[in-house]
C-alpha positions as CSV (number, residue, x, y, z in Angstrom):
1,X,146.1,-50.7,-7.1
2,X,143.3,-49.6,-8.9
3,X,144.0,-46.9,-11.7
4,X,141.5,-44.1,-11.3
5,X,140.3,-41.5,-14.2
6,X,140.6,-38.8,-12.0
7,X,144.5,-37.8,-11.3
8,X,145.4,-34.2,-11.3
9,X,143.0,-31.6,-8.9
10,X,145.1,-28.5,-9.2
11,X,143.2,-26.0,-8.7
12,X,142.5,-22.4,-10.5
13,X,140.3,-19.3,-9.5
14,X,136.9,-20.9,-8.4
15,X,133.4,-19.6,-9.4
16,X,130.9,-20.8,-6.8
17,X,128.0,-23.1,-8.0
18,X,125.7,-24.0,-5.6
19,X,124.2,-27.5,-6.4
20,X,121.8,-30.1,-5.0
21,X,123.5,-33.9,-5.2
22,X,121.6,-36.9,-3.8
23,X,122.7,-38.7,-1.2
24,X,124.1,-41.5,-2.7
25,X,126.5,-39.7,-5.0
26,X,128.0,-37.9,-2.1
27,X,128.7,-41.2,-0.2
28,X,130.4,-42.2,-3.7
29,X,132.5,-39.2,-4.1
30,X,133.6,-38.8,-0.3
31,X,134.5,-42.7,-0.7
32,X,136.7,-41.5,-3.8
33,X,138.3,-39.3,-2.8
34,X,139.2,-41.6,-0.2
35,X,140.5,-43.8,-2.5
36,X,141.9,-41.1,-4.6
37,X,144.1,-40.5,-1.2
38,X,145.3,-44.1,-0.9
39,X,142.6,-44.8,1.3
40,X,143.8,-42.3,4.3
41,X,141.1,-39.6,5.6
42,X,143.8,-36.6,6.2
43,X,144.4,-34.9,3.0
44,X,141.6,-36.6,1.5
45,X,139.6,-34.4,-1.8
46,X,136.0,-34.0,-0.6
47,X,133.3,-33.6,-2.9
48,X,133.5,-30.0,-3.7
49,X,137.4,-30.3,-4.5
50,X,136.6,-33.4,-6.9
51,X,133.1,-32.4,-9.0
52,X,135.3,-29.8,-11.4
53,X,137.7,-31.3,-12.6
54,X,135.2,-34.7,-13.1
55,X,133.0,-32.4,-14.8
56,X,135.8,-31.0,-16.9
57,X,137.1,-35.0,-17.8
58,X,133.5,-35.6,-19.0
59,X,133.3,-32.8,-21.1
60,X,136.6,-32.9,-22.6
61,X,136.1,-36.4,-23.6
62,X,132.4,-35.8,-25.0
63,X,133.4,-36.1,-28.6
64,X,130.2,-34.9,-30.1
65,X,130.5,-31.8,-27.4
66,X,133.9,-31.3,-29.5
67,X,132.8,-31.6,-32.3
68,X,130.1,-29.9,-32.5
69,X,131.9,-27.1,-30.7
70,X,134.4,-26.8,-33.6
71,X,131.4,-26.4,-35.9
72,X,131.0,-29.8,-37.4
């Protein structure tokens, strides 16, 4: 099986962000989160459930982010 980045989607207290996505990208994400759910529809993550905590990966591993952050 493949070994996705994303694991863990436990939620906390959402803030709402409206955003435009193309197409495309929404295709990709509904077809992970397929994938994410061992390829079953029911229980699957859509899109909204899977953007935070891919956005919150990408920034904790942007090591100039953290750097930089830390004032370095």
């Amino acid at each position: 099986m493949t070994r996705l980045k994303l694991e863990d989607i436990a939620g906390e207290k959402p803030i709402k962000l409206t955003i435009e996505i193309p197409a495309r990208l929404h295709r990709d994400l509904v077809d992970y989160g397929l994938m994410l759910n061992g390829g079953r529809g029911d229980g699957a993550p859509g899109p909204a459930d899977l953007v935070p905590p891919m956005l919150a990966r990408f920034v904790a591993g942007d090591r100039a982010f953290r750097k930089q952050r830390q004032g370095g």
